[in-house]
N, C-alpha and C positions, 0 to 999 in steps of 0.2 A: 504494500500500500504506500502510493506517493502522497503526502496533504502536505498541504504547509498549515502547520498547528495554530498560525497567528489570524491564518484566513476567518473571516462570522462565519460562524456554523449557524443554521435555522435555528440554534436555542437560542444565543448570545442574540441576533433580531430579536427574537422572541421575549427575550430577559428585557430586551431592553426597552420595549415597548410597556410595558411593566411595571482535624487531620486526626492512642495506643499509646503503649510504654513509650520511650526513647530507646533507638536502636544504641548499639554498644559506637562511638564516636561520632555519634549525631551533635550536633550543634545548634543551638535555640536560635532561632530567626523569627523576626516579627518585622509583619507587612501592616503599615498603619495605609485604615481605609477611609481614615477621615471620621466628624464628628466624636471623636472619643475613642473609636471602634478599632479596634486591631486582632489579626488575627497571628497567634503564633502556631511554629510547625520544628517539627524534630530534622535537620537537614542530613543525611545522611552524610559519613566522610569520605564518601566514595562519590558523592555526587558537587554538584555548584551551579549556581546560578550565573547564566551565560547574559549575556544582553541583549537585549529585544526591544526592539520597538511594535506596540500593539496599535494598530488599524486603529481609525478615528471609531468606529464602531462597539468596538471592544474596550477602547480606552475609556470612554463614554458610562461604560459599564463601573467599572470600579480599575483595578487593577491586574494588570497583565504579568507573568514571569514563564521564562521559561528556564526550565532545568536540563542539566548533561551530565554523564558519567564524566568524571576525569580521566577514564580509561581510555577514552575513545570508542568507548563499545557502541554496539549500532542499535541508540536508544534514544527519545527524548521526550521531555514531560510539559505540556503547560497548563498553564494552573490561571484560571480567573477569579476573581473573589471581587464580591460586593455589596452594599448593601438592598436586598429587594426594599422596593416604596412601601410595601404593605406586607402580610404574616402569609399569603395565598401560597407560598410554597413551604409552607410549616405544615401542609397539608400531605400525607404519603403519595395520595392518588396523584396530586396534583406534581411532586418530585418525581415521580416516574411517569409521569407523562411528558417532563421535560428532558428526563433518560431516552423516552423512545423518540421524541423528536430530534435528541441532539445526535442518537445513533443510528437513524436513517442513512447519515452521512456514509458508512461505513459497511453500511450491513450488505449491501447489492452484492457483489463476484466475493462472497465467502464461503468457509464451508459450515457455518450458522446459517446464512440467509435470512437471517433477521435477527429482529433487537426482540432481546432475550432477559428482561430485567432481572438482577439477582439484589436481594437486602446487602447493603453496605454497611456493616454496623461499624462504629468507633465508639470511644468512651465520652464523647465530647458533641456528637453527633449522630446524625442517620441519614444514609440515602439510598443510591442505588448504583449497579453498576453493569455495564456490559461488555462484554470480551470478542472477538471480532478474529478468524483464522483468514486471511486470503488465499486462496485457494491455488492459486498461479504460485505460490511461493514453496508450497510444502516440500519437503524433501529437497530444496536449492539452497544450495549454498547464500550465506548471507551478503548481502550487496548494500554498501555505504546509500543511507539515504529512502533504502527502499524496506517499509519494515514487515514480516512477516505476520506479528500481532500488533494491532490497535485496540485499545478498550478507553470508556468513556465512562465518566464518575460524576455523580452529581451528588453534593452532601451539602444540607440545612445547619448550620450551626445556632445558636442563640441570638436575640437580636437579630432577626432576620438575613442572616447572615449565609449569602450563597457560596458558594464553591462549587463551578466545574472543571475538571479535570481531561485532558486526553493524553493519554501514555501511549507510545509507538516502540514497542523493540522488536525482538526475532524471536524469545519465547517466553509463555505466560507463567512456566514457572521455572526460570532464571532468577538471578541476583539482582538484576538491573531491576526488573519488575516487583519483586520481594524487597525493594530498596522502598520505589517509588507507593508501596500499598503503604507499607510501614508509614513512611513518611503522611500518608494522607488518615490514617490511621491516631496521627499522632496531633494533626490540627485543634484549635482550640482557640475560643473567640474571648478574649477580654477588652475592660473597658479603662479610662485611666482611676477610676476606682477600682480599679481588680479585676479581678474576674468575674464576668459575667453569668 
């Protein structure tokens, strides 16, 4: 699967119309979203925060980041986070409805063929998530750029507080990926009284 992660997906239009333990050398990072509101996440030491710039669409939304192995391994994570206007996605039906809209993207030439919601539990949150096999890649050799799995994650935090996610590597149960759940696993939304 080729995307470019920074492109609007039909949720992030949609939105806009509108992270578990700490791994062993994770690193506390906090993304302030404005108003008070920030969210922190466990960084993995195998991974980092690369530079990007996000589409006036996306920006609009709250904020953008994208993450990468320091390995070079053939992976990459972005992460949008913001705050919704109102509570309507504190609603389950209504966060997995923004799971299948935002994994249409994905779902066409796989060997799912569709969006498949699974519960996303964290200690800090709930969403949901979907995992995506392309079908053209199985059993090939991994190719810079081109990733073998995509899955897309949508988690509510407090405070109205969205996060979607889309992870791209070459397997769904590798390190890269077992990095990137952790980490979203590991999300948690405070305010500058505390926590939320």
């Amino acid at each position: 699967m080729k995307t470019n992660l920074l492109r609007p997906s039909i949720l992030a239009l949609a939105l806009a119309c509108l992270w578990g333990a700490p791994t062993a050398g994770a690193a506390d990072k906090t993304i302030n979203l404005g108003g008070g509101k920030s969210v922190v996440f466990n960084l993995p030491a195998t991974w980092e925060v690369v530079a990007s710039e996000a589409p006036a669409e996306l920006a609009a939304l709250g904020k953008t980041i994208q993450l990468s192995p320091k390995n070079g391994a053939n992976a990459v994570c972005s992460l949008t986070l913001f705050v919704a206007p109102d509570n309507r996605f504190a609603d389950h039906d209504a966060l997995k409805d923004a799971l299948m809209t935002s994994g249409e993207r994905f779902a066409g030439d796989t060997l799912e063929g569709k969006v498949t919601p699974q519960e996303f539990k964290t200690p800090h949150a709930f969403g949901y998530s979907a995992t995506f096999t392309d079908k053209s890649l199985v059993g090939k050799p991994s190719e810079r750029g081109n990733y073998k799995v995509a899955a897309t994650v949508v988690l509510y935090l407090p405070e109205q507080i969205v996060v979607t996610a889309t992870i791209l590597c070459d397997d769904a149960k590798g390190a890269e990926y077992a990095a990137i759940i952790a980490l979203l696993r590991s999300l948690s939304a405070h305010s500058t009284a505390g926590a939320i």
